[in-house]
VMD Tcl script that builds the backbone (N, CA, C; Angstrom):
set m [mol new atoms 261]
animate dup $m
set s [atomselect $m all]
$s set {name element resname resid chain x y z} {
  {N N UNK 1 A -18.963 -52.601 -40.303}
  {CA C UNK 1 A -19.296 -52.329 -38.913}
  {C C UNK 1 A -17.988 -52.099 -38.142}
  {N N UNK 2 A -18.035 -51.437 -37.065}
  {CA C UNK 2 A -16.746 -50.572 -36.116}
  {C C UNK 2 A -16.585 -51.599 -35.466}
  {N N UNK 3 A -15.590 -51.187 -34.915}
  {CA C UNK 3 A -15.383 -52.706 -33.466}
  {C C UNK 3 A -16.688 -52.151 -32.319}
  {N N UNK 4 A -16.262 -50.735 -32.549}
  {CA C UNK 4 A -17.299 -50.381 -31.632}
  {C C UNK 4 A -19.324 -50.623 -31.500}
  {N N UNK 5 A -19.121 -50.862 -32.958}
  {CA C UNK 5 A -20.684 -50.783 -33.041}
  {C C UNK 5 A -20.807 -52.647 -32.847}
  {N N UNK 6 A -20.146 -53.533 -33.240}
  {CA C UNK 6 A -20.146 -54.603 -32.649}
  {C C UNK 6 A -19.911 -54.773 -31.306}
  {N N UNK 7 A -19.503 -54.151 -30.364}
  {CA C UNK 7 A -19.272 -54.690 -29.291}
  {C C UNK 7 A -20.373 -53.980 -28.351}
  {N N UNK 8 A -21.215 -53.029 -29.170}
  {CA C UNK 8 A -22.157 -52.304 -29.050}
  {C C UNK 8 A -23.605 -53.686 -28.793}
  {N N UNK 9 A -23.740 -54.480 -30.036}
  {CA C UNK 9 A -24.683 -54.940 -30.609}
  {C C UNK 9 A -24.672 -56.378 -29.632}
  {N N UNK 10 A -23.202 -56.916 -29.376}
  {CA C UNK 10 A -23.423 -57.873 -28.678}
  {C C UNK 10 A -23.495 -57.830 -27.165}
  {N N UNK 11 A -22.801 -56.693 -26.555}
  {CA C UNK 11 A -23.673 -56.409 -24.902}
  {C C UNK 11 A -25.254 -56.330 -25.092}
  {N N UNK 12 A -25.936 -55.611 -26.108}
  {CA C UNK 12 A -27.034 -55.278 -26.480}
  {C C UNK 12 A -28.051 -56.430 -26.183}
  {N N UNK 13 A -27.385 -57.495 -26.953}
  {CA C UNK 13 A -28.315 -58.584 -26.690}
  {C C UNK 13 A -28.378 -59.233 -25.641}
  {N N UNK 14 A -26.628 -59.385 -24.734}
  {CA C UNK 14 A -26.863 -59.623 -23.332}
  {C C UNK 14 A -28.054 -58.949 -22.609}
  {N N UNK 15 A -27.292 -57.634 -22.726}
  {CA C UNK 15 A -28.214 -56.728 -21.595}
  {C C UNK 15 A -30.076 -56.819 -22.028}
  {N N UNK 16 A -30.310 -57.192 -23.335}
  {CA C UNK 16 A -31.723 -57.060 -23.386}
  {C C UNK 16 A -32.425 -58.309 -23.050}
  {N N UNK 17 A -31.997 -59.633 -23.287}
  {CA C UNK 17 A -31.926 -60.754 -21.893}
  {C C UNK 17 A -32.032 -60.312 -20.445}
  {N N UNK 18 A -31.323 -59.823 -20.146}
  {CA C UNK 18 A -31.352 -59.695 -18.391}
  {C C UNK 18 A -32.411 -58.558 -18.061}
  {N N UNK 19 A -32.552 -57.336 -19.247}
  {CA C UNK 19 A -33.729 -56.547 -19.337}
  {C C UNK 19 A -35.328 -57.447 -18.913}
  {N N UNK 20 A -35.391 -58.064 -20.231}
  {CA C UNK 20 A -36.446 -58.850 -19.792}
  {C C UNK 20 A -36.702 -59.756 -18.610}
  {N N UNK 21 A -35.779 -60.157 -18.286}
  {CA C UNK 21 A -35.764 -61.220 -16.741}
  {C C UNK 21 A -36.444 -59.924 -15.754}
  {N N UNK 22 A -36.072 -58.852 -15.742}
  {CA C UNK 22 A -35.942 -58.215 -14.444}
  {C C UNK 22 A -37.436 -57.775 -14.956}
  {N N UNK 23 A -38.152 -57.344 -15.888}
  {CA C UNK 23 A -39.182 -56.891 -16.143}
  {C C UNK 23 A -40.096 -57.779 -16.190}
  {N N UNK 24 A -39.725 -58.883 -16.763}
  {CA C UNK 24 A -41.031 -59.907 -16.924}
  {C C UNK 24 A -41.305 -59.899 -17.899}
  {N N UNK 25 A -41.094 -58.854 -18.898}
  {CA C UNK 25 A -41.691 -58.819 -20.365}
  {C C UNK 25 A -40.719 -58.513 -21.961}
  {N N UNK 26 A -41.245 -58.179 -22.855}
  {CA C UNK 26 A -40.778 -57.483 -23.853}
  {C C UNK 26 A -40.806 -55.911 -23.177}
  {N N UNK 27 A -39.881 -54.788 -24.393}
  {CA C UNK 27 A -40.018 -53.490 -23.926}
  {C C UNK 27 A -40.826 -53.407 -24.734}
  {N N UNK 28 A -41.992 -52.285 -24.047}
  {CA C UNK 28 A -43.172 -51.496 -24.985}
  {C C UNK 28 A -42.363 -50.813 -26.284}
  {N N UNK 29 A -41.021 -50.412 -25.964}
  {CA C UNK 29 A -40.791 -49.231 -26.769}
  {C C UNK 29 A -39.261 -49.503 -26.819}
  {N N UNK 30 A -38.488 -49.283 -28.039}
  {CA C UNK 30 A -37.216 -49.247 -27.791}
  {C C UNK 30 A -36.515 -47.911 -29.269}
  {N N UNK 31 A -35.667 -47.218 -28.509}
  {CA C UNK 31 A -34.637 -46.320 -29.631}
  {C C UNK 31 A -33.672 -46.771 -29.152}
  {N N UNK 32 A -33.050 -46.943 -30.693}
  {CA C UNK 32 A -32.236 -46.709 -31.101}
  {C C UNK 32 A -31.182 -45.922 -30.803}
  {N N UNK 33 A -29.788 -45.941 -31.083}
  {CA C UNK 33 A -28.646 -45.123 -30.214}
  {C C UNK 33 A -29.200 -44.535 -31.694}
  {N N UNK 34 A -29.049 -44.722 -33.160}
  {CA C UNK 34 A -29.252 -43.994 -34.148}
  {C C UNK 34 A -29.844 -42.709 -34.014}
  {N N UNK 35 A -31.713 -43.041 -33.283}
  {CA C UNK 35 A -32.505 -42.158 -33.481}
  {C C UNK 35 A -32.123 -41.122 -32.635}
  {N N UNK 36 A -31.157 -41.481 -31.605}
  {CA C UNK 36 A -31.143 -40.377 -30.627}
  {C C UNK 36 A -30.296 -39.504 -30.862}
  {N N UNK 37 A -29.175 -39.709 -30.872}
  {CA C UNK 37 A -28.138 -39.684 -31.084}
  {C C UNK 37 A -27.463 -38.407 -32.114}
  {N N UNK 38 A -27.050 -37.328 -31.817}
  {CA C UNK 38 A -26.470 -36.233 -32.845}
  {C C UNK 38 A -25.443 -36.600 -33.490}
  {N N UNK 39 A -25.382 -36.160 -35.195}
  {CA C UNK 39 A -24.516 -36.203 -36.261}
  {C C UNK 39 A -22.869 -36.429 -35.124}
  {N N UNK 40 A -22.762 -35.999 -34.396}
  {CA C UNK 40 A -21.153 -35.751 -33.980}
  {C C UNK 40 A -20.964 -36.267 -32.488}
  {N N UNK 41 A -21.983 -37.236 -32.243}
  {CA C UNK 41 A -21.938 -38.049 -30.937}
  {C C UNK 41 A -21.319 -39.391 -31.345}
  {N N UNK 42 A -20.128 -40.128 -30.966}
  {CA C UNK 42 A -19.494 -41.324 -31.351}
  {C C UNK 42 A -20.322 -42.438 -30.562}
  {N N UNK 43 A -21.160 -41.894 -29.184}
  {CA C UNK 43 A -21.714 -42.959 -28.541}
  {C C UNK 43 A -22.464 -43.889 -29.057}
  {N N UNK 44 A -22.906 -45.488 -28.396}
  {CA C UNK 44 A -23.873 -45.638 -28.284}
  {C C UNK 44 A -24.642 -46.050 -27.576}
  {N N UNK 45 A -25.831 -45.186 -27.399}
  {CA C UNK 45 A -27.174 -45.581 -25.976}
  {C C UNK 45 A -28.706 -45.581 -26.761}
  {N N UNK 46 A -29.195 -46.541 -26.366}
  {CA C UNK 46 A -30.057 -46.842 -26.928}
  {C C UNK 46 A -31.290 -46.897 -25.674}
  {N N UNK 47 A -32.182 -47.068 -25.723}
  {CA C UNK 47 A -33.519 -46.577 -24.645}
  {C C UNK 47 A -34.486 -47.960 -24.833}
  {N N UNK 48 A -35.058 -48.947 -23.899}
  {CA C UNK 48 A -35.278 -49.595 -23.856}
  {C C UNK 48 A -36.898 -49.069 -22.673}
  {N N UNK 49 A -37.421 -49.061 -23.103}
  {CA C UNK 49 A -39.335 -48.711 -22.313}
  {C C UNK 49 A -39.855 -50.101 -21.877}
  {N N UNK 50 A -40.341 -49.977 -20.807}
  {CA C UNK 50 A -40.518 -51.293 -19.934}
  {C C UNK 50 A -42.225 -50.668 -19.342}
  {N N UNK 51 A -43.731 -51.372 -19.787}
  {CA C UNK 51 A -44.442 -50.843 -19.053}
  {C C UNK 51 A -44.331 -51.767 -17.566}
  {N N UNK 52 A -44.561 -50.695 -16.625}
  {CA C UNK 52 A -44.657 -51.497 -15.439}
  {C C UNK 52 A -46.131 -50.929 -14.786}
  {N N UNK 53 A -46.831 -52.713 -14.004}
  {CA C UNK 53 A -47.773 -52.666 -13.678}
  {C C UNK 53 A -47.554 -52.234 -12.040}
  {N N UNK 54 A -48.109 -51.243 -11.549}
  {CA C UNK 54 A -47.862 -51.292 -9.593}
  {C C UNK 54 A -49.640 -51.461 -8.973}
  {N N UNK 55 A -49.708 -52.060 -7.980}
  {CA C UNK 55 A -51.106 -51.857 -7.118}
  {C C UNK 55 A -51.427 -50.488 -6.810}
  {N N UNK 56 A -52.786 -50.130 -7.254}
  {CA C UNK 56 A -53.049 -49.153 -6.097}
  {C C UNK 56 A -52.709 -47.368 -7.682}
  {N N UNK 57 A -52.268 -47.832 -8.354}
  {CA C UNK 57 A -51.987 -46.634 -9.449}
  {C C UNK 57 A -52.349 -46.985 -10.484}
  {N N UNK 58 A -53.180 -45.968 -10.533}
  {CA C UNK 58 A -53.769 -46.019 -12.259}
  {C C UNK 58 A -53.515 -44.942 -13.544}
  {N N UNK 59 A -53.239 -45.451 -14.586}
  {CA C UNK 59 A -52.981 -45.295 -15.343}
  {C C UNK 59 A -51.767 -46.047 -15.829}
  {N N UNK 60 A -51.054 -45.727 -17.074}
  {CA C UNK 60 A -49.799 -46.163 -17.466}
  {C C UNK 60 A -48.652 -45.801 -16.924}
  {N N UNK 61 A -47.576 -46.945 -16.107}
  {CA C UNK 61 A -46.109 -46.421 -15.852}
  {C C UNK 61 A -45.183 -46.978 -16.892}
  {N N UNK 62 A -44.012 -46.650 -16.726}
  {CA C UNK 62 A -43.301 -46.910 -17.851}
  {C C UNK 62 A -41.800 -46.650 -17.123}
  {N N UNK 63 A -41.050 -47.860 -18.006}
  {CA C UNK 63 A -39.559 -47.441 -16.692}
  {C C UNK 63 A -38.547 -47.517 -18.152}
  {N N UNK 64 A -37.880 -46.611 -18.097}
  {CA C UNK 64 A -37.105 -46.230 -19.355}
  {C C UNK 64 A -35.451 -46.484 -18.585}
  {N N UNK 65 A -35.247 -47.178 -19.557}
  {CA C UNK 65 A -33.440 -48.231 -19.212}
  {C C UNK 65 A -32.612 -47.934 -20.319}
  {N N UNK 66 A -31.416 -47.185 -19.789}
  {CA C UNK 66 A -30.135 -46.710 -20.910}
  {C C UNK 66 A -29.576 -47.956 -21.502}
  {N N UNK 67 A -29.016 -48.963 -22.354}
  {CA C UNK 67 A -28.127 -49.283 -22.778}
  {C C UNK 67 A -26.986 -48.942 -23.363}
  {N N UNK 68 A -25.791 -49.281 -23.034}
  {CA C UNK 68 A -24.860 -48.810 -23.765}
  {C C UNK 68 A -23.878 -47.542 -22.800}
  {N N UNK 69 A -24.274 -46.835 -21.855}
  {CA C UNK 69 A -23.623 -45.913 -21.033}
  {C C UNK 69 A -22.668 -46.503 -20.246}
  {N N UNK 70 A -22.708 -47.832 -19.962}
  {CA C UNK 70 A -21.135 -48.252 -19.178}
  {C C UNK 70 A -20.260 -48.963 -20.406}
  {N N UNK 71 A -20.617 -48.914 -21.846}
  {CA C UNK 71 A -19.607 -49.033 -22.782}
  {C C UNK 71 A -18.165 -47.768 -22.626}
  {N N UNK 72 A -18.756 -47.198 -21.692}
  {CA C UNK 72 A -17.280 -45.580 -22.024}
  {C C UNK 72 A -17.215 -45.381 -20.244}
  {N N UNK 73 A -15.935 -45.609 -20.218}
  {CA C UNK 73 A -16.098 -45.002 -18.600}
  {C C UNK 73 A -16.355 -43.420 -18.527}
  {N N UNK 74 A -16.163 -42.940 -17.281}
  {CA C UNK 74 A -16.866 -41.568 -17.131}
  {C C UNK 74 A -15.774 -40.429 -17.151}
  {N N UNK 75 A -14.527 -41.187 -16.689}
  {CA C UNK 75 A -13.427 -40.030 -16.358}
  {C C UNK 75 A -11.793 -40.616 -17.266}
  {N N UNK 76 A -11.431 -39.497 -17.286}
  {CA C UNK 76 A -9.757 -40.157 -17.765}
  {C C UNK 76 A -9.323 -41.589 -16.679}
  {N N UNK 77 A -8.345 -42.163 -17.209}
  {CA C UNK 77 A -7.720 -43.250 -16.137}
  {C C UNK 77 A -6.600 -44.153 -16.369}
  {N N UNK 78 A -6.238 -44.878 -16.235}
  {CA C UNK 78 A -5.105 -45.505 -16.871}
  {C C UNK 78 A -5.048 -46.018 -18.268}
  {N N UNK 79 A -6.055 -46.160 -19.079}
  {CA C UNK 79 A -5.929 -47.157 -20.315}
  {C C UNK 79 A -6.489 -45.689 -21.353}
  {N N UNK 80 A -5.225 -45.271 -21.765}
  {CA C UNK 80 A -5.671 -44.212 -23.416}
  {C C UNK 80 A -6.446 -44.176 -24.084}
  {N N UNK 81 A -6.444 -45.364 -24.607}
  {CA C UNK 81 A -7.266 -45.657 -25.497}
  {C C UNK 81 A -8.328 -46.278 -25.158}
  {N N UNK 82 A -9.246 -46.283 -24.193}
  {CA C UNK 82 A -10.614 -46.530 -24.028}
  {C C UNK 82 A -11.733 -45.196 -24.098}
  {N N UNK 83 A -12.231 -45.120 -24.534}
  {CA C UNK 83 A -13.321 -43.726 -24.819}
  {C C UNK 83 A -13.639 -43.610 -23.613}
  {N N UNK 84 A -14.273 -42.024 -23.648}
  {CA C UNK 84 A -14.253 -41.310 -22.396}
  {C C UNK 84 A -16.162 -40.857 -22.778}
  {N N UNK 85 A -16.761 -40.820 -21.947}
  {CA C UNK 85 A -18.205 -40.750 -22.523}
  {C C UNK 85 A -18.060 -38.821 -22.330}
  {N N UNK 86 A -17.529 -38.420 -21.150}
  {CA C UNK 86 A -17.596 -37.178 -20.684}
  {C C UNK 86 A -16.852 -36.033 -21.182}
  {N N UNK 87 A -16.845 -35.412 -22.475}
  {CA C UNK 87 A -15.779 -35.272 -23.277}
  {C C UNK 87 A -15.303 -33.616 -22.074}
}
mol reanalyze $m
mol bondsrecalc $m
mol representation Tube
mol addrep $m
């Protein structure tokens, strides 16, 4: 395993803790940075599906949550060697 895919796996579990607090539940649905993810993408974001219940609307909502996108900042900046998500 990369440093990266570990440091991947353990925000992962933070963030899917505080996921559930804010939802109330398990996610209906979750991918994988794997499944998404193209042969030549170094990222990883993974998709976390949350059904949410509202008054007054019917049918199924669903609130879909990135993990993993503030692992890479967005722009060049002082530190080289931190990945850049925005190539």
């Amino acid at each position: 395993m990369t440093p990266e895919e570990a440091k991947h796996m353990q925000l992962t579990l933070v963030r899917a803790k505080a996921y559930g607090e804010l939802f109330g539940c398990k996610p209906g649905a979750f991918f994988a940075s794997h499944q998404l993810k193209g042969a030549s993408d170094p990222g990883f974001i993974d998709v976390f599906v949350y059904p949410i219940e509202m008054a007054g609307v019917e049918g199924p909502i669903y609130g879909a949550v990135t993990n993993g996108m503030s692992d890479r900042r967005m722009a060049e900046g002082d530190d080289p060697g931190q990945p850049v998500a925005a190539s």
